[in-house]
TITILO-72784 format. One line per 8 residues: their letters; for each residue x, y, z of C-alpha. Coordinates in steps of 0.05 Angstrom, whole numbers, padded with zeros to 5 digits. Layout:
BEGIN
A> X,Y,Z  ...
This chain:
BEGIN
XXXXXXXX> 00616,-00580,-01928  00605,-00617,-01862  00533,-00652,-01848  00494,-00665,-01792  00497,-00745,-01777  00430,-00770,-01790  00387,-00794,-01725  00408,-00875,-01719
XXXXXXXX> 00337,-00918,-01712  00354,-00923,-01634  00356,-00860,-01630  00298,-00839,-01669  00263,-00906,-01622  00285,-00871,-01567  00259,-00799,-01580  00188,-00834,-01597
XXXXXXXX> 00189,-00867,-01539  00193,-00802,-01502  00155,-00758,-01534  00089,-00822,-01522  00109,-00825,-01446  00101,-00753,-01444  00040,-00748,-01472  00017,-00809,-01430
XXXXXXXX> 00035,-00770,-01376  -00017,-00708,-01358  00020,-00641,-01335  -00012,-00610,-01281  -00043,-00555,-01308  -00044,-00483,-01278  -00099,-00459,-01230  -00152,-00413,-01264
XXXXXXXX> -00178,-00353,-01228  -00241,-00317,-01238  -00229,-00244,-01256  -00305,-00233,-01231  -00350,-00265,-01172  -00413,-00288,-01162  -00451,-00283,-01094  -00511,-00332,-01075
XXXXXXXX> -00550,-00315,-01030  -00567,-00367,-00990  -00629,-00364,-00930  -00605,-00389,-00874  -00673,-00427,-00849  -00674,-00459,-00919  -00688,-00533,-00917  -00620,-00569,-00900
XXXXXXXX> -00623,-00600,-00976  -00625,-00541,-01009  -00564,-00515,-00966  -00525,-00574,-00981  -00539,-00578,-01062  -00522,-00506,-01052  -00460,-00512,-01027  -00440,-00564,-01068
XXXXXXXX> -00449,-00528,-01118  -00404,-00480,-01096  -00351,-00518,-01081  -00368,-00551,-01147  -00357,-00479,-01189  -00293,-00458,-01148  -00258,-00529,-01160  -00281,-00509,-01236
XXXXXXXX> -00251,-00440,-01239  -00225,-00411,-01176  -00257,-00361,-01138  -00326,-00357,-01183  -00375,-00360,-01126  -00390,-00340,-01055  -00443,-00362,-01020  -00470,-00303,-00963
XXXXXXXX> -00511,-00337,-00915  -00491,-00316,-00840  -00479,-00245,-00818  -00394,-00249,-00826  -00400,-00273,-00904  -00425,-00203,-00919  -00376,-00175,-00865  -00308,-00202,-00901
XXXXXXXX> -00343,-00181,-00964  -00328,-00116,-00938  -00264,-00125,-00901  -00236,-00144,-00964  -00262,-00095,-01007  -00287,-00146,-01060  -00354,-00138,-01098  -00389,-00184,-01133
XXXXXXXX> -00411,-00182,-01207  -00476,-00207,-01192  -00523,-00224,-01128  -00562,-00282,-01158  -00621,-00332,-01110  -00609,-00402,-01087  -00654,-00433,-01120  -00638,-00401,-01184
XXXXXXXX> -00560,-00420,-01174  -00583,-00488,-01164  -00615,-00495,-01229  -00558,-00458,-01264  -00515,-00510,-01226  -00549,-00569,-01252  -00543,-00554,-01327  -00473,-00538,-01307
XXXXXXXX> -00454,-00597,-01276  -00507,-00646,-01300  -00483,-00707,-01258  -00522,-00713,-01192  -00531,-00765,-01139  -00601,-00786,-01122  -00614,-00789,-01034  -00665,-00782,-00987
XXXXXXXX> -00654,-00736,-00936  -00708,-00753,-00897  -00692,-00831,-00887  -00615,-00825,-00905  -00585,-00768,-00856  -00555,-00815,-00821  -00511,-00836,-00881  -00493,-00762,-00906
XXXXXXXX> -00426,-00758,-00904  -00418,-00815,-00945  -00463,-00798,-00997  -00421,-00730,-00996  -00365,-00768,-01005  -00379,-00804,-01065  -00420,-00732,-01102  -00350,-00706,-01088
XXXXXXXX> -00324,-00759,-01123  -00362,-00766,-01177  -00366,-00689,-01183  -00437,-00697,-01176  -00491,-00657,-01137  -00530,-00685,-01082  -00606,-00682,-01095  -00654,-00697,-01044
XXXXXXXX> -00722,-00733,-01076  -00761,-00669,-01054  -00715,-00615,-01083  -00751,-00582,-01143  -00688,-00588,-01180  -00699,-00666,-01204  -00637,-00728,-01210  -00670,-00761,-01267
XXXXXXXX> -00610,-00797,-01294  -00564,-00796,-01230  -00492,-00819,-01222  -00494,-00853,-01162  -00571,-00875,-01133  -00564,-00881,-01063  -00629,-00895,-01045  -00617,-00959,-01085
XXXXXXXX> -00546,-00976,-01067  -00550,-00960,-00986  -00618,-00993,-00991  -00585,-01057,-00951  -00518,-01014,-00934  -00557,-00971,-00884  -00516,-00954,-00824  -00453,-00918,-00820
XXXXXXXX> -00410,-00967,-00817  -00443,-01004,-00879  -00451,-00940,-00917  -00371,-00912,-00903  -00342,-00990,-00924  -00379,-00981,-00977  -00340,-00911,-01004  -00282,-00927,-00977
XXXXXXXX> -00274,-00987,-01022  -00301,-00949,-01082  -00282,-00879,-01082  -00224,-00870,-01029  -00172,-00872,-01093  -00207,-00799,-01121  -00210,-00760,-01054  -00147,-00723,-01027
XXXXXXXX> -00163,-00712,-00947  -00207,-00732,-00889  -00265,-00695,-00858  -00312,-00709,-00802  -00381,-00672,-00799  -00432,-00686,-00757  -00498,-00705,-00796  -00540,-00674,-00736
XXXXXXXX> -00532,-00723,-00676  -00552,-00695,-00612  -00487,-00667,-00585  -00505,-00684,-00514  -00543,-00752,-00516  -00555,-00792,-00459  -00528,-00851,-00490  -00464,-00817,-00523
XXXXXXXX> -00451,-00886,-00562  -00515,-00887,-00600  -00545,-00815,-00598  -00607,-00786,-00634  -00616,-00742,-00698  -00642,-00678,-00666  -00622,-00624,-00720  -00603,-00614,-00781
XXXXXXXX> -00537,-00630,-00825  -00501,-00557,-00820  -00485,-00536,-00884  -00415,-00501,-00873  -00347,-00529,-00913  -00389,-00571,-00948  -00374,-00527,-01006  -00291,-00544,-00982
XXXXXXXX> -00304,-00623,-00988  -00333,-00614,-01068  -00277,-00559,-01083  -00217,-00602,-01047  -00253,-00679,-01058  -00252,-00696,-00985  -00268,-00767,-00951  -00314,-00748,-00908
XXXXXXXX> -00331,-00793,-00853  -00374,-00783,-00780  -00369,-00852,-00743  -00396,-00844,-00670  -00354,-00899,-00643  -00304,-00898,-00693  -00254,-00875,-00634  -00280,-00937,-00587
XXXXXXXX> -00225,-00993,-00601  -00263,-01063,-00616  -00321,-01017,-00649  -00338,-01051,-00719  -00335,-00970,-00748  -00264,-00965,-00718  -00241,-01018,-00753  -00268,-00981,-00821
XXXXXXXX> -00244,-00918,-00798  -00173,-00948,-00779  -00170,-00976,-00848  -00185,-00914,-00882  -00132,-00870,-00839  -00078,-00925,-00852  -00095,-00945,-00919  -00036,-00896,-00945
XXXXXXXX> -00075,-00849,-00985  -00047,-00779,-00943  00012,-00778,-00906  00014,-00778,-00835  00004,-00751,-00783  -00070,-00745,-00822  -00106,-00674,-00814  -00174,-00678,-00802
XXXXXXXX> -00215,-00620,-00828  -00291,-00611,-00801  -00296,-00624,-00727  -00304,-00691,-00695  -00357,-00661,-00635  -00381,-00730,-00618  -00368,-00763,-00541  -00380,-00692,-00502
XXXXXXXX> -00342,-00719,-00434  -00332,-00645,-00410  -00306,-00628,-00471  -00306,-00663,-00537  -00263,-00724,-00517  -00242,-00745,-00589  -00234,-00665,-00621  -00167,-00674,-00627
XXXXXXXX> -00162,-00735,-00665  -00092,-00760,-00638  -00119,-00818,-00591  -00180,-00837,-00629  -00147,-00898,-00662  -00091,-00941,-00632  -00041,-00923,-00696  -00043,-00841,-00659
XXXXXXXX> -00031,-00812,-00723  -00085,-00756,-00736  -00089,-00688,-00713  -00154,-00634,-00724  -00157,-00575,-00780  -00219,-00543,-00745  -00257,-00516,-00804  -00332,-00506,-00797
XXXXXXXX> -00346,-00442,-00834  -00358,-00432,-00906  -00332,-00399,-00962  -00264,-00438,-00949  -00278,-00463,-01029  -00270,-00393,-01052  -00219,-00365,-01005  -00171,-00425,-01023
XXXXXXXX> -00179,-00420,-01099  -00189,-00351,-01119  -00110,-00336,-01113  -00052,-00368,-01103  -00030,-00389,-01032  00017,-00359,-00994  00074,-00405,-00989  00142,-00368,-00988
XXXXXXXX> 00171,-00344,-00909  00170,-00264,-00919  00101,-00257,-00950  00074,-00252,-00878  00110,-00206,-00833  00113,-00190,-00764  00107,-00129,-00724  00187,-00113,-00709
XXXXXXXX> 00207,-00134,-00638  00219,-00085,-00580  00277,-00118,-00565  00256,-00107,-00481  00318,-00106,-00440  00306,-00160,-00387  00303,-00125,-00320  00306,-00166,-00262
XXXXXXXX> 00257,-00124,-00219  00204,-00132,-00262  00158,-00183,-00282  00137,-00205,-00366  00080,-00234,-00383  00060,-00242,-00450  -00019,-00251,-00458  -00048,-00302,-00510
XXXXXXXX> -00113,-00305,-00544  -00134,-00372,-00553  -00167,-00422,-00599  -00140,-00397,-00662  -00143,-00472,-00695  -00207,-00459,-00698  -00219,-00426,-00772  -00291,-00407,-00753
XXXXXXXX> -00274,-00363,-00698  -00224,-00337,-00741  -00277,-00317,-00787  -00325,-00295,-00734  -00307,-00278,-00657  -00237,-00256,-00670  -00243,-00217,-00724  -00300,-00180,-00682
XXXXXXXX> -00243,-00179,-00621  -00192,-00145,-00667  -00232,-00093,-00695  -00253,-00087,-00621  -00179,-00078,-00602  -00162,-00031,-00656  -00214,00022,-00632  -00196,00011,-00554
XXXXXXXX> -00120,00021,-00583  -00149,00090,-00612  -00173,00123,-00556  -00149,00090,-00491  -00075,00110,-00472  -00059,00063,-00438  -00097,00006,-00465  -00051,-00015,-00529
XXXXXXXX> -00007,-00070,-00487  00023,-00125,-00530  -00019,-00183,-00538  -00013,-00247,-00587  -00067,-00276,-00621  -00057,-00357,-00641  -00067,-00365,-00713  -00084,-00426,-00760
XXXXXXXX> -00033,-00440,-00792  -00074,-00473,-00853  -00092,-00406,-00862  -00043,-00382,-00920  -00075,-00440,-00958  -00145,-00444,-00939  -00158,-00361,-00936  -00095,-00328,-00950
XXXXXXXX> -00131,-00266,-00962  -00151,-00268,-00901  -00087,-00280,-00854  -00064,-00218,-00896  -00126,-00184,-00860  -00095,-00205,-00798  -00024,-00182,-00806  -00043,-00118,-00835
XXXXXXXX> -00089,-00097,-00778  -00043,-00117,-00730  00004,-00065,-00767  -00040,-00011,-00747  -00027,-00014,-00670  00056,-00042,-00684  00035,-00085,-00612  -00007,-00145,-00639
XXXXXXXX> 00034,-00210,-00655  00022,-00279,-00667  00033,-00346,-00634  00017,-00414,-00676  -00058,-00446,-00636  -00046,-00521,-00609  -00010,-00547,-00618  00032,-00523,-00673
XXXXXXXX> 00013,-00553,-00749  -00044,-00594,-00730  -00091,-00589,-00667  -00063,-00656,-00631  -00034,-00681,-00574  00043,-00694,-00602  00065,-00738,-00548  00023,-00783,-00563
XXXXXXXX> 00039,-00788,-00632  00077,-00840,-00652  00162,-00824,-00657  00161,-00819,-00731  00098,-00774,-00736  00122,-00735,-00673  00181,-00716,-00719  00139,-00707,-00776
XXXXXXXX> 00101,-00655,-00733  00156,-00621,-00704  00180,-00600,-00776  00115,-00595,-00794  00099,-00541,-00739  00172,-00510,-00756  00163,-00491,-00826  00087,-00458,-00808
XXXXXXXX> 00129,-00411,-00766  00184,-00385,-00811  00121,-00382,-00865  00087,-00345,-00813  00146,-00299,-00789  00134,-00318,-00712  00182,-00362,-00660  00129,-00398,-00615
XXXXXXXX> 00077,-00447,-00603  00018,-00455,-00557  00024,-00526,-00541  -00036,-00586,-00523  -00015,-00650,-00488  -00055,-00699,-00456  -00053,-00708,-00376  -00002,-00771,-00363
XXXXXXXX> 00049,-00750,-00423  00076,-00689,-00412  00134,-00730,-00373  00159,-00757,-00434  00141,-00692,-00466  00185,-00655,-00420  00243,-00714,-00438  00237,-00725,-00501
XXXXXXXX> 00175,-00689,-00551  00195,-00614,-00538  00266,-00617,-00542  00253,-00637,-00612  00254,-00563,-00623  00318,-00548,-00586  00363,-00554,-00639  00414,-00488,-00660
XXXXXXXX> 00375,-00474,-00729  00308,-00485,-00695  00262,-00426,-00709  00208,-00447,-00650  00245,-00416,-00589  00180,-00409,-00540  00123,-00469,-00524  00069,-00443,-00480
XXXXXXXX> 00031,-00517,-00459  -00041,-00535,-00435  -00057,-00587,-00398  -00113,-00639,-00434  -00165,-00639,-00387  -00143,-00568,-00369  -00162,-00573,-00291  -00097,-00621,-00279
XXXXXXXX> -00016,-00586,-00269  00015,-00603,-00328  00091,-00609,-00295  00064,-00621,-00210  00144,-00636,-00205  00173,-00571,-00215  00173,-00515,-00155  00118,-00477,-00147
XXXXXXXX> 00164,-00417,-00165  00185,-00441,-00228  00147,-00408,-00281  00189,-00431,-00347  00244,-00490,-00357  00299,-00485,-00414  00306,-00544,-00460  00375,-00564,-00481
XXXXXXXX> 00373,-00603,-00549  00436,-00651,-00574  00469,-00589,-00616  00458,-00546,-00561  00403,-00514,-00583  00356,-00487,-00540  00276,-00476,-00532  00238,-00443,-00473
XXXXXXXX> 00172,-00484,-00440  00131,-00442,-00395  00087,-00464,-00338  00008,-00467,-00358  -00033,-00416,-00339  -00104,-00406,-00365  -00157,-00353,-00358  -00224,-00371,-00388
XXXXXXXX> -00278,-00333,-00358  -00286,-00259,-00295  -00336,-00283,-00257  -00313,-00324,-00201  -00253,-00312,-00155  -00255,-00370,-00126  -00235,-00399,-00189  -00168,-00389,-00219
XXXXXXXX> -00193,-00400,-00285  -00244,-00351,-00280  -00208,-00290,-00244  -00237,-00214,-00241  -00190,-00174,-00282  -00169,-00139,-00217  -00159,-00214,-00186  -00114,-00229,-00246
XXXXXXXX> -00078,-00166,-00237  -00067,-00176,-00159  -00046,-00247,-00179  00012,-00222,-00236  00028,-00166,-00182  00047,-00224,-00127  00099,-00263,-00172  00172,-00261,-00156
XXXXXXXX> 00204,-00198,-00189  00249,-00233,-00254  00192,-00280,-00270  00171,-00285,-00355  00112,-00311,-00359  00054,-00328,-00400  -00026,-00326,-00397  -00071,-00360,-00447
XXXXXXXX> -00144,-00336,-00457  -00204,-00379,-00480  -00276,-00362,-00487  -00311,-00418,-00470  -00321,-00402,-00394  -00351,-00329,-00417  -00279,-00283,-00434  -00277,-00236,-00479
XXXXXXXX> -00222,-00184,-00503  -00265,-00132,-00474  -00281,-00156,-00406  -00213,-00180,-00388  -00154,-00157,-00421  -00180,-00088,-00435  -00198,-00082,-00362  -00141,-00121,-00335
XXXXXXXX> -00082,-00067,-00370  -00099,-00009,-00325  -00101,-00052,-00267  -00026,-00071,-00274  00021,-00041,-00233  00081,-00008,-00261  00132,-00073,-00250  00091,-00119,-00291
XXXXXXXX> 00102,-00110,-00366  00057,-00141,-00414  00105,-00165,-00473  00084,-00216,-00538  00097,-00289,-00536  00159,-00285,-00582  00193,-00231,-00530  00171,-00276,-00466
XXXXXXXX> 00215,-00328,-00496  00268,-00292,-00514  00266,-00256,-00434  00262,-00322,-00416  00330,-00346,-00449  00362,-00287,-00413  00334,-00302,-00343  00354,-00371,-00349
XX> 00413,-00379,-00303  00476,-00407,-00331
């Protein structure tokens, strides 16, 4: 009878060997998801410590088990409640939750709100770190043995810049992003380089840094090179805890120049390698954990294209709905705008045009169940598409990233759209690059597998021409890449508010509609819409479709691009 051979010592030496490195080494274990939810509500004029225990509680719970709590405190929590069709197990108080919450999660960090605002996001940053909740001295819930005392330890570290050294040499190792949120400076100081405290912290994503264990940082001349709190916020970006280009969530609202000169992140620090994740809204800790996130191209699908024959005697423009970065509006104005647009689509004939909407694509991760909200609806009229916000994967300027980040980006920005079953881009750029963009940034997408095929730029400020050197007739230019791929750019054109003709940012509808009525028969073109200067859906692009003469077809971003390829001369 044969016999095994017996195991020789090496062997047996090397078996042991890796069965202990094994066990030395933690698996990552599997998310768990609640199979019930609990709501808190949470009063929205309740004292800025209480909302921010609150939430950090919240965020606490979801990182826990996913999905367990949702806190309702503005009108649109309890509106995607519904949207959604999810219902709660139980409707509890805050205060209650909070005391639940601290038997829960028993280690807290001691602050003072009232003397230590300033120094918030740090103290954040190191709860989150130390899984701890923040208690202020006058909450009613008590931090009698506390983790982390920072009225003792920022005592004599009691600036910003003292207070962020501080956690970035002690707890940058256990967070795994960067956030910027404003403790409550006065948005539109005098002295934008040293402004006041005139409100209170907001409490919104603070439940997102304790679920995710974000750096969270708001330096007001952290973007002002030679600035002692640029050189701490330099060495945080660069220290090589993320990769690069870094996203940013939060907002970074300081420096309002017009608009928010450093919101974008790209030029705050001379290494140009950070772009925004707008995200000040709640509930992003619940959203992002209570399922998986969508992560596989196919699981979003488009509305099938019309495959329009071009026509040169008639004129394309594809309409865009702006500011889609921007996670908050997508959890507030534009949901409101699509539900608008649904019931215009019901009973006007003539009113169901194609339009895009831009779209975060963070979105599958942070609130997939949400982005399915989107596509779904926009199932219902088979004429709503969607275009990736600015400027692709991160809200930046790309050209002035640096080369190996630009490429990083480009990829980046190419994967969101074959996850998100779309082929262009609304594209930001800053006023003296879009030269070298033109050269040698947005032919990175002109290659013959490159799923971006359209790029529909602003101009950063967006008063200025972005390209002054092509023809006044020239509404798009074709891209050539080194394969001989190729990708469409179309001239800027912005509409932002109805109420002054003089203005051709802030056209009538009727003004708009004489305007697209007066371009050369054969142009494609595109028209991006922002709120800020007083648009909405309803007062422009629901007006503006029955305006339109019969030569001007309104198409979807996707469809301008590909008219645009067949324009093109040889």
């Amino acid at each position: 009878m044969m016999t095994s051979p017996r195991p020789t010592t090496s062997l047996l030496l090397t078996l042991a060997v890796m069965v202990a490195a094994l066990a030395a080494c933690p698996q990552e274990e599997p998310p768990l998801y609640a199979t019930e939810f609990t709501v808190v509500e949470l009063d929205p004029a309740a004292s800025a410590p209480l909302q921010l225990a609150v939430q950090a509680c919240a965020g606490l719970s979801n990182r826990k088990l996913g999905g367990s709590i949702y806190v309702r405190m503005e009108a649109h929590d309890g509106e995607w409640l519904e949207e959604l069709d999810l219902t709660p197990s139980e409707v509890v108080d805050a205060s209650d939750f909070l005391e639940a919450c601290a038997v829960e999660f028993p280690a807290c960090v001691r602050y003072s709100y009232a003397d230590q605002q300033e120094l918030l996001p740090s103290i954040l940053t190191a709860a989150s770190a130390l899984e701890a909740v923040p208690l202020d001295e006058g909450l009613s819930v008590a931090c009698e043995e506390p983790a982390l005392d920072a009225t003792a330890v920022f005592a004599q570290r009691n600036t910003p810049y003292l207070a962020t050294r501080y956690v970035f040499e002690n707890y940058l190792d256990q967070t795994t992003g960067l956030a910027m949120l404003n403790p409550g400076y006065q948005l539109d100081a005098p002295d934008l380089a040293d402004p006041d405290l005139t409100r209170d912290m907001p409490s919104q994503m603070v439940d997102f840094v304790f679920s995710q264990q974000l750096f969270v940082v708001f330096l007001v001349n952290g973007c002002e090179s030679g600035e002692p709190e640029s050189f701490v916020l330099n060495d945080i970006v660069n220290s090589g805890q993320w990769p690069t280009p870094v996203g940013v969530y939060g907002y970074n609202n300081s420096w309002l120049i017009g608009g928010y000169l450093h919101e974008a992140q790209t030029r705050c620090l001379d290494s140009r390698n950070m772009g925004a994740i707008p995200t000040e809204t709640g509930n992003l800790s619940f959203f992002s954990t209570r399922r998986a996130p969508i992560v596989e191209p196919g699981e979003l699908r488009q509305n099938e294209s019309d495959e329009v024959p071009y026509d040169p005697d008639k004129t394309y423009v594809a309409f865009i709905v702006g500011d889609g970065d921007n996670v908050r509006f997508i959890m507030t104005t534009r949901n409101v705008w699509l539900r608008q647009r649904l019931t215009d689509c019901e009973q006007t004939e003539n009113a169901c045009a194609p339009i895009t909407w831009s779209i975060s694509p963070h979105l599958p991760t942070l609130a997939p169940d949400v982005i399915e909200w989107y596509y779904e609806l926009s199932h219902e009229t088979g004429k709503d598409s969607f275009i990736l916000p600015p400027s692709g994967h991160l809200y930046a300027y790309p050209t002035s990233l640096t080369e190996k980040d630009q490429n990083r980006f480009v990829s980046a920005t190419e994967q969101d759209a074959r996850l998100l079953d779309l082929a262009s881009t609304v594209h930001w750029d800053w006023i003296d690059t879009w030269q070298d963009a033109e050269d040698h940034v947005l032919p990175l997408y002109a290659h013959a597998d490159g799923v971006v095929q359209g790029l529909f730029p602003v101009n950063v400020p967006y008063m200025a021409d972005a390209f002054p050197w092509w023809p006044q007739d020239q509404f798009f230019n074709v891209l050539s890449g080194e394969d001989g791929g190729e990708v469409v750019v179309f001239r800027p054109r912005q509409w932002r508010g109805i109420d002054d003709d003089e203005n051709s940012f802030f056209l009538s509808p009727q003004a708009m509609a004489d305007e697209l009525a007066a371009y050369p028969l054969g142009t494609v073109t595109g028209v991006y819409m922002t709120s800020d200067g007083g648009l909405s859906l309803e007062n422009s692009f629901m007006e503006l479709v029955g305006l339109l003469p019969p030569h001007v077809e309104l198409v979807s971003a996707d469809e301008a691009a590909r008219l645009a390829l067949l324009a093109a001369p040889d």
